[in-house]
VOBA-1610 file (N, C-alpha, C; in pm, whole numbers, padded with zeros to 5 digits, always signed):
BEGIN
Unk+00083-00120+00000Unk+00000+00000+00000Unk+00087+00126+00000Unk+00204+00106+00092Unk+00259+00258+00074Unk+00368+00269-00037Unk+00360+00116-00115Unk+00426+00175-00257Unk+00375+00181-00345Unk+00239+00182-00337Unk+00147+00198-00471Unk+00121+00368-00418Unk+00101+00416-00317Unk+00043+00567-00239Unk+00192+00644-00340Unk+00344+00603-00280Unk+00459+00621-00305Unk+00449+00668-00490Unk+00412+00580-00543Unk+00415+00532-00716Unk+00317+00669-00782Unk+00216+00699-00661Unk+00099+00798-00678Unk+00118+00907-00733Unk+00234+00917-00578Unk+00294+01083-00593Unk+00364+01103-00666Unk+00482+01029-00684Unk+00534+01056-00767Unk+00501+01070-00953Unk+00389+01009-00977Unk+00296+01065-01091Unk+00250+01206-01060Unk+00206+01212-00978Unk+00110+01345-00914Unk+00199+01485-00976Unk+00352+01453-00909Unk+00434+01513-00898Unk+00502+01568-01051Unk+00532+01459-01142Unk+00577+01474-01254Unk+00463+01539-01310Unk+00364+01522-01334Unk+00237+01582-01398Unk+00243+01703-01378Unk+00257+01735-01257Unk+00292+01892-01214Unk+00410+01963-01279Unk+00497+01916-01244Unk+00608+01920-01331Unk+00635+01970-01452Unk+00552+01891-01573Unk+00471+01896-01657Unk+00437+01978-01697Unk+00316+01995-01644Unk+00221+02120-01657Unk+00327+02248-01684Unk+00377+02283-01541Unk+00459+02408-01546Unk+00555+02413-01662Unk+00557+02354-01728Unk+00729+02349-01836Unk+00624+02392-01940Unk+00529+02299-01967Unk+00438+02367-02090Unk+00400+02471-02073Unk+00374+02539-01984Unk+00321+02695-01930Unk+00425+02780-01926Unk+00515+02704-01905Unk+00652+02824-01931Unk+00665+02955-02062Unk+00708+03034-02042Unk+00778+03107-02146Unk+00888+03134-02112Unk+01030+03119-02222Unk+01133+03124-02191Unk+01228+03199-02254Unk+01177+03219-02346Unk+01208+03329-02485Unk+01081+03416-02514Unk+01160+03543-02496Unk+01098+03653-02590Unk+01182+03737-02669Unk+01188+03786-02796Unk+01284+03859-02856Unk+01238+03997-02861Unk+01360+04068-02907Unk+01358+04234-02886Unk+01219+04299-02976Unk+01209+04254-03094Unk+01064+04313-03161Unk+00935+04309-03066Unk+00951+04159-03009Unk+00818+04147-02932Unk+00797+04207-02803Unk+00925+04196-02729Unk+00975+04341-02620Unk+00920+04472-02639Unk+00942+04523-02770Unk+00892+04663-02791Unk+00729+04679-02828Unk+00699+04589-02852Unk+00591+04544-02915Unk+00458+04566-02770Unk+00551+04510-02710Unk+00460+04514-02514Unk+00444+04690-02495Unk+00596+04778-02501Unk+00552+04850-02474Unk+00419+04926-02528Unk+00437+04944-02688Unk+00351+04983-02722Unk+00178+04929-02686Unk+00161+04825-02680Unk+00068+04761-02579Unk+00012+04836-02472Unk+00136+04838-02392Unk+00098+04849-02256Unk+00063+05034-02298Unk+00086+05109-02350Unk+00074+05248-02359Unk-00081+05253-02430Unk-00125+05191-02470Unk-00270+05151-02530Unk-00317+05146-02455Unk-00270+05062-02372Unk-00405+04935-02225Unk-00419+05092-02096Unk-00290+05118-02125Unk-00325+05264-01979Unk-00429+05327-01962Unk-00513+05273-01850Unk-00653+05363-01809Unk-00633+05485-01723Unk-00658+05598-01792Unk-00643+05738-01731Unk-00515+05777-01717Unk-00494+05822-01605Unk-00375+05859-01550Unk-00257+05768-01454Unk-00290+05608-01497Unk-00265+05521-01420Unk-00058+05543-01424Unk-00045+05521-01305Unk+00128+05588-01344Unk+00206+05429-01360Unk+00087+05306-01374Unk+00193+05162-01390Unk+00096+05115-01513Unk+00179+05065-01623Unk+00124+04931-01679Unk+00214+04804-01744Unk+00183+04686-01646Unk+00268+04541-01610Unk+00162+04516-01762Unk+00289+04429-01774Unk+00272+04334-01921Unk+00336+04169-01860Unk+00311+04045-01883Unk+00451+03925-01905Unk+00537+03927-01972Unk+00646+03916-01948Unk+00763+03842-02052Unk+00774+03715-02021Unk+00869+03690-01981Unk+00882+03517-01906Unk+00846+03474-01812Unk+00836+03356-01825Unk+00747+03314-01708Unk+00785+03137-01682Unk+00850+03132-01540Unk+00887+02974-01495Unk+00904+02957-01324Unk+00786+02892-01315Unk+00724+02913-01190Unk+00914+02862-01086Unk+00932+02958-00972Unk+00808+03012-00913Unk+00878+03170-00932Unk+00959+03180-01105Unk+00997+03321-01126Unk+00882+03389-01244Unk+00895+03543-01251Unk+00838+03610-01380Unk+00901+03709-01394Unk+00940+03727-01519Unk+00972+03853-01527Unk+00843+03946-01645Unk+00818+04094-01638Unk+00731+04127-01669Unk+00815+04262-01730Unk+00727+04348-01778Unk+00725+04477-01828Unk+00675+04568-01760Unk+00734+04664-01744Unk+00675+04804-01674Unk+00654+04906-01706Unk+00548+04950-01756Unk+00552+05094-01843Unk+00482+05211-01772Unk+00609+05258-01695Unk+00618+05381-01582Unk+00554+05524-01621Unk+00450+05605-01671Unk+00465+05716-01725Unk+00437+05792-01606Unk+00439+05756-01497Unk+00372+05811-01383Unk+00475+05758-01250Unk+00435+05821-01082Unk+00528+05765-00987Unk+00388+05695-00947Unk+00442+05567-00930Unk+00348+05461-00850Unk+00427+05467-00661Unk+00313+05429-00602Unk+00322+05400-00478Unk+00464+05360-00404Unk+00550+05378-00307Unk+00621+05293-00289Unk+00591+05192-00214Unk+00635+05034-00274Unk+00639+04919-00181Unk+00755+04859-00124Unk+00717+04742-00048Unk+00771+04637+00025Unk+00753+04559-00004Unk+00854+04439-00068Unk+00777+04320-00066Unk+00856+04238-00002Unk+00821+04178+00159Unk+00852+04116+00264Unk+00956+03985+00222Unk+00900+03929+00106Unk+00941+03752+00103Unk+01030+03774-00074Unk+01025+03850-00143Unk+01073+03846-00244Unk+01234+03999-00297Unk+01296+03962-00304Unk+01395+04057-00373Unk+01338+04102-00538Unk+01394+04212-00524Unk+01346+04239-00709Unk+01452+04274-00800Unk+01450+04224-00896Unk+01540+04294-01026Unk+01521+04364-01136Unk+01557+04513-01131Unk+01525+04564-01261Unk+01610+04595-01329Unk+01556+04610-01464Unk+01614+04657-01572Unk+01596+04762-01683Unk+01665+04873-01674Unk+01586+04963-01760Unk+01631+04987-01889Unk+01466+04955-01962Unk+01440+04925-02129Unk+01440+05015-02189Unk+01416+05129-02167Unk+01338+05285-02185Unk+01345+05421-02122Unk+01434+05504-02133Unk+01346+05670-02027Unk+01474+05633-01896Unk+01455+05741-01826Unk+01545+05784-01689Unk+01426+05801-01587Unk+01502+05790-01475Unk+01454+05807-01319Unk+01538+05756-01200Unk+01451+05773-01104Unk+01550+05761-00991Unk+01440+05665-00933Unk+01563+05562-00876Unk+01485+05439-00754Unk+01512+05466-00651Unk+01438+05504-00580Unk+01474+05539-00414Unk+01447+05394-00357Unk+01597+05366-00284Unk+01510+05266-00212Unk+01592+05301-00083Unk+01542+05186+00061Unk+01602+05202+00195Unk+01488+05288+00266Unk+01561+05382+00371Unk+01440+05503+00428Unk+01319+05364+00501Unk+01194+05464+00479Unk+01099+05454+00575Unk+00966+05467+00473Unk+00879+05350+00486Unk+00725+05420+00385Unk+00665+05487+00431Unk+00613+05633+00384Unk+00514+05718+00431Unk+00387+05646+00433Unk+00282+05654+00571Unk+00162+05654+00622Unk+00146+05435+00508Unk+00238+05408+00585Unk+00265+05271+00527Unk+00138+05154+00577Unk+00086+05085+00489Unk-00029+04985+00517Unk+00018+04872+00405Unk-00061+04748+00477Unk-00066+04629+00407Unk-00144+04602+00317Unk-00061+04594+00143Unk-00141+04592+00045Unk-00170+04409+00040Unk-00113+04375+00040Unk-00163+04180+00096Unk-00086+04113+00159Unk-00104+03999+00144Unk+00017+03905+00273Unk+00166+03911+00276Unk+00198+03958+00172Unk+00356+03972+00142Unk+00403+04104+00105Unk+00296+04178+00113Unk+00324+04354+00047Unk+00320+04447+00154Unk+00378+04549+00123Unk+00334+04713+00188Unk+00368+04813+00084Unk+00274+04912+00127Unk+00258+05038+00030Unk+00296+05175+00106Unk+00261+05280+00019Unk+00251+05419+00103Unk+00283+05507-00033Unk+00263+05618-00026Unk+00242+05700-00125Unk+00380+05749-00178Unk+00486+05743-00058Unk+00624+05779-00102Unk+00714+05734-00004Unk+00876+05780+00020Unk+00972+05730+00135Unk+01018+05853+00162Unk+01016+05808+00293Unk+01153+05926+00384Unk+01263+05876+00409Unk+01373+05949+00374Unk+01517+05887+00439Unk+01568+05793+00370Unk+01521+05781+00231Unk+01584+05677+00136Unk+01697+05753+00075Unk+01739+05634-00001Unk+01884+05676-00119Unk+01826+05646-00258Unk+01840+05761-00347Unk+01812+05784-00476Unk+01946+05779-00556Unk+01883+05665-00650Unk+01986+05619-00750Unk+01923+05672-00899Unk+02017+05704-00951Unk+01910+05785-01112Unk+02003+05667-01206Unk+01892+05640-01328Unk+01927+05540-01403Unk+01836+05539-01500Unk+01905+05487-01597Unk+01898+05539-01751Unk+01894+05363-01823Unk+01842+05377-01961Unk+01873+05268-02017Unk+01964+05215-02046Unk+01946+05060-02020Unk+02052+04973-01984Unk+02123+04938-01857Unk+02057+05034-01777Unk+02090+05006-01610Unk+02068+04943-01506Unk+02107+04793-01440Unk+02063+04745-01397Unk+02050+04723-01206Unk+01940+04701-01160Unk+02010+04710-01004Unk+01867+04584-00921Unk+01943+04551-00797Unk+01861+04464-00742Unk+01825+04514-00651Unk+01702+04496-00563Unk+01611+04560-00433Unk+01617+04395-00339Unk+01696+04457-00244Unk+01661+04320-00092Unk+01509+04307-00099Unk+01496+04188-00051Unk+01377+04175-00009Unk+01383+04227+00146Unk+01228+04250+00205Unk+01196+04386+00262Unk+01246+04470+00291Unk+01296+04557+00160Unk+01324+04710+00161Unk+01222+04829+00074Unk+01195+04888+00128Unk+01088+05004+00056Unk+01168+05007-00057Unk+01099+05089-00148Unk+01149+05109-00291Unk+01014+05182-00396Unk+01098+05256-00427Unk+01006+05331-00534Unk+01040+05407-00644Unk+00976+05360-00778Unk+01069+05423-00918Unk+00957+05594-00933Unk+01046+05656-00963Unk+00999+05781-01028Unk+01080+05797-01182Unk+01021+05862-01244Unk+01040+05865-01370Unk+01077+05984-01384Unk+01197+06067-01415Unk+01263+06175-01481Unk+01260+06251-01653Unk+01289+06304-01682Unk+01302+06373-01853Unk+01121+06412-01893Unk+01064+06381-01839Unk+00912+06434-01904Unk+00880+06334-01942Unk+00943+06147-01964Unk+00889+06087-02011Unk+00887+05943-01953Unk+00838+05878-01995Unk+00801+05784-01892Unk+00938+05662-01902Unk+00966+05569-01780Unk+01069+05511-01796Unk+01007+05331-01780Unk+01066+05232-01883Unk+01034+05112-01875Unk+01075+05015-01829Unk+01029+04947-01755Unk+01151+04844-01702Unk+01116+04729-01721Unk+01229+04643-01673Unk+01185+04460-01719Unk+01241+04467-01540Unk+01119+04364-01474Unk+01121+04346-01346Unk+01098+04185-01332Unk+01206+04157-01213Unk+01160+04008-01191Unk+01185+04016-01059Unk+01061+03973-00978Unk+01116+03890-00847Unk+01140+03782-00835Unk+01196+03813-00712Unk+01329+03670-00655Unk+01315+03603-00573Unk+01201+03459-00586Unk+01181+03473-00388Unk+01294+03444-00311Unk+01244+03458-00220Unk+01332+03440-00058Unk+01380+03330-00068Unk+01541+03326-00057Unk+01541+03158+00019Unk+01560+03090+00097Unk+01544+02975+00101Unk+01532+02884+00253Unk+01649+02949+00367Unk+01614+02881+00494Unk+01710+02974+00534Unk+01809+02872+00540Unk+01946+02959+00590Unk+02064+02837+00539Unk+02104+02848+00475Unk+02048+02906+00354Unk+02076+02896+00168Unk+02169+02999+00115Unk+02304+02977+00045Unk+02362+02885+00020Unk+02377+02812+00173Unk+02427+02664+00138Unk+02538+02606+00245Unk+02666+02653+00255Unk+02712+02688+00352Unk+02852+02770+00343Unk+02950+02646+00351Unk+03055+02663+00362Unk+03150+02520+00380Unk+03268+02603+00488Unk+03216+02469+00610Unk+03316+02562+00739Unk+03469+02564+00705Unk+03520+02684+00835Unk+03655+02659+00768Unk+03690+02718+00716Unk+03855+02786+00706Unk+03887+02882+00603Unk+03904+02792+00454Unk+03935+02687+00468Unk+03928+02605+00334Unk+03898+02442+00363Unk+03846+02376+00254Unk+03819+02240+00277Unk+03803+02173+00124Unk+03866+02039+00156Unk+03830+01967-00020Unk+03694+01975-00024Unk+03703+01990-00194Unk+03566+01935-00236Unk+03584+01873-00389Unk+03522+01791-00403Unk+03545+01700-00503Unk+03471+01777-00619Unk+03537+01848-00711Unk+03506+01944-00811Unk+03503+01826-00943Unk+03489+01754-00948Unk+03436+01641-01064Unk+03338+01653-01088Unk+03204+01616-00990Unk+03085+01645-00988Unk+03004+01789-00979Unk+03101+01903-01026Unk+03062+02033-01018Unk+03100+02122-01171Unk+02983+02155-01215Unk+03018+02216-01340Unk+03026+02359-01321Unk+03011+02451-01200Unk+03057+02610-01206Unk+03047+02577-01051Unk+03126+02680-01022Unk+03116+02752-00887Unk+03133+02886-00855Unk+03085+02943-00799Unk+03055+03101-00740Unk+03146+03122-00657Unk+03270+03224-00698Unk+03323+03279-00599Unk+03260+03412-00549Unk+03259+03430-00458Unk+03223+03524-00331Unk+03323+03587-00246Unk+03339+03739-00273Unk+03421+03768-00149Unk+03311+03782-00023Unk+03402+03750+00092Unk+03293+03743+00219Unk+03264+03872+00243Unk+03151+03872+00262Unk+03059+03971+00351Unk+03002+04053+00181Unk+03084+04051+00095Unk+03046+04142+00000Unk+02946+04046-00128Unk+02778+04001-00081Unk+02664+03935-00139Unk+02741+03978-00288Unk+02729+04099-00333Unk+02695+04096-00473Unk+02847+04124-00561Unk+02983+04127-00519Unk+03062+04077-00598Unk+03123+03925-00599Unk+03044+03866-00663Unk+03117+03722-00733Unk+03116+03707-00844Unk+03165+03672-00895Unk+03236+03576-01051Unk+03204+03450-01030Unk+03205+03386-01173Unk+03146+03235-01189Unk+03322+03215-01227Unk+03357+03049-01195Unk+03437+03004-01268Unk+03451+02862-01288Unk+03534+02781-01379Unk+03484+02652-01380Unk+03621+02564-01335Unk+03587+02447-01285Unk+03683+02352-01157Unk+03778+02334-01261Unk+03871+02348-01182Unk+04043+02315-01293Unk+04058+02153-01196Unk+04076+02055-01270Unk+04137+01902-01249Unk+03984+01878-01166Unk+04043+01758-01113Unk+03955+01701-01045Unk+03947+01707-00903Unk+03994+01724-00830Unk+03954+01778-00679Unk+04033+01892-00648Unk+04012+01960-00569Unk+04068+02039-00479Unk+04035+02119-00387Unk+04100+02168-00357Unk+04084+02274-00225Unk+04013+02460-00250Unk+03913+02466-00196Unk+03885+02597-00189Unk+03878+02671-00067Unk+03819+02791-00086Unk+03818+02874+00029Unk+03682+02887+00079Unk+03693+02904+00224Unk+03508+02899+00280Unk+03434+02985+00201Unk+03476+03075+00157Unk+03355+03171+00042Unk+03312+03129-00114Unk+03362+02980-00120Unk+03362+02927-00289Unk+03184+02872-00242Unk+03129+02908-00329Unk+02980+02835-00318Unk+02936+02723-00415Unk+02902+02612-00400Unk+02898+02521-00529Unk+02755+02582-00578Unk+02710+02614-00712Unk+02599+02609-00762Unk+02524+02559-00881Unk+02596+02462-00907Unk+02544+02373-01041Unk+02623+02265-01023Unk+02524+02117-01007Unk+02594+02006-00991Unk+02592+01940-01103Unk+02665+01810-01177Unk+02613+01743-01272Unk+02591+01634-01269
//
């Protein structure tokens, strides 16, 4: 009985599986990119200062379109980091500070009309930057015209995540590893990818394995 229950799930499971890969989008090209904006500048009701479009989509990521002609609200989003990218137009992302007259837009959000005490970064097309998860943040749009972005959140991860490897150094059997992430410590966002020279050796506690084969 509990290997036919066993045999279940694991159908259950692949089906799911499944599903999501066919639902995926994984490619979109630059015509059809521009193609959204113009879209989304159509779909704008009134004076709305956001309009989200999809680009890709593979659960449990999306990345979407943003067509800014306006300052939207600033949020929080508690459980997810964000990444943007700007397609279109200048502005400044304030993020950090404090949300003004701040309330809960749903289980994982907060809003408020603007921030106090943040840091404003101005950025132009082709500029890219990431938002912690729960940190306020809010795009305003500069030049008279509206600015576009390609946004993806990031959820949270487990905690623990990466596994660090104790120790200022320790083997690891780099056979079974097709890249690894170097990391200087304490500093999250400068690392480089590089790939295992021979077959075992020695790294330093900040080498992170992230692709096994």
């Amino acid at each position: 009985m509990r290997l036919q229950l066993l045999v279940l799930a694991l159908l259950a499971s692949a089906a799911a599986t499944g599903a999501s890969a066919q639902n995926a989008t994984t490619f979109m090209n630059n015509k059809e990119i521009m193609g959204l904006i113009d879209k989304a500048k159509a779909d704008r009701k009134g004076d709305a200062p956001l309009v989200a479009k999809p680009i890709l989509s593979m659960a449990p990521c999306r990345a979407q379109l943003e067509y800014r002609p306006g300052t939207s609200p600033a949020a929080v989003h508690e459980k997810d980091a964000e990444l943007m990218v700007v397609l279109e137009g200048t502005g400044n992302v304030v993020t950090g500070g404090k949300v003004v007259d701040e309330k809960r837009t749903n289980a994982n959000n907060l809003g408020g009309p603007s921030i106090t005490g943040g840091n404003s970064q101005a950025v132009a097309k082709g500029d890219m930057l990431i938002v912690p998860a729960n940190t306020p943040h809010q795009v305003i749009p500069t030049g008279g015209a509206p600015i576009v972005l390609m946004t993806m959140h990031v959820p949270h991860p487990p905690i623990n995540w990466p596994p660090q490897i104790k120790g200022r150094s320790a083997p690891v059997e780099l056979s079974t590893m097709r890249q690894v992430e170097i990391c200087e410590p304490d500093r999250t966002l400068d690392c480089h990818f590089v790939e295992p020279q021979g077959e075992t050796g020695k790294i330093p506690a900040s080498v992170i394995p992230v692709a096994f084969g």
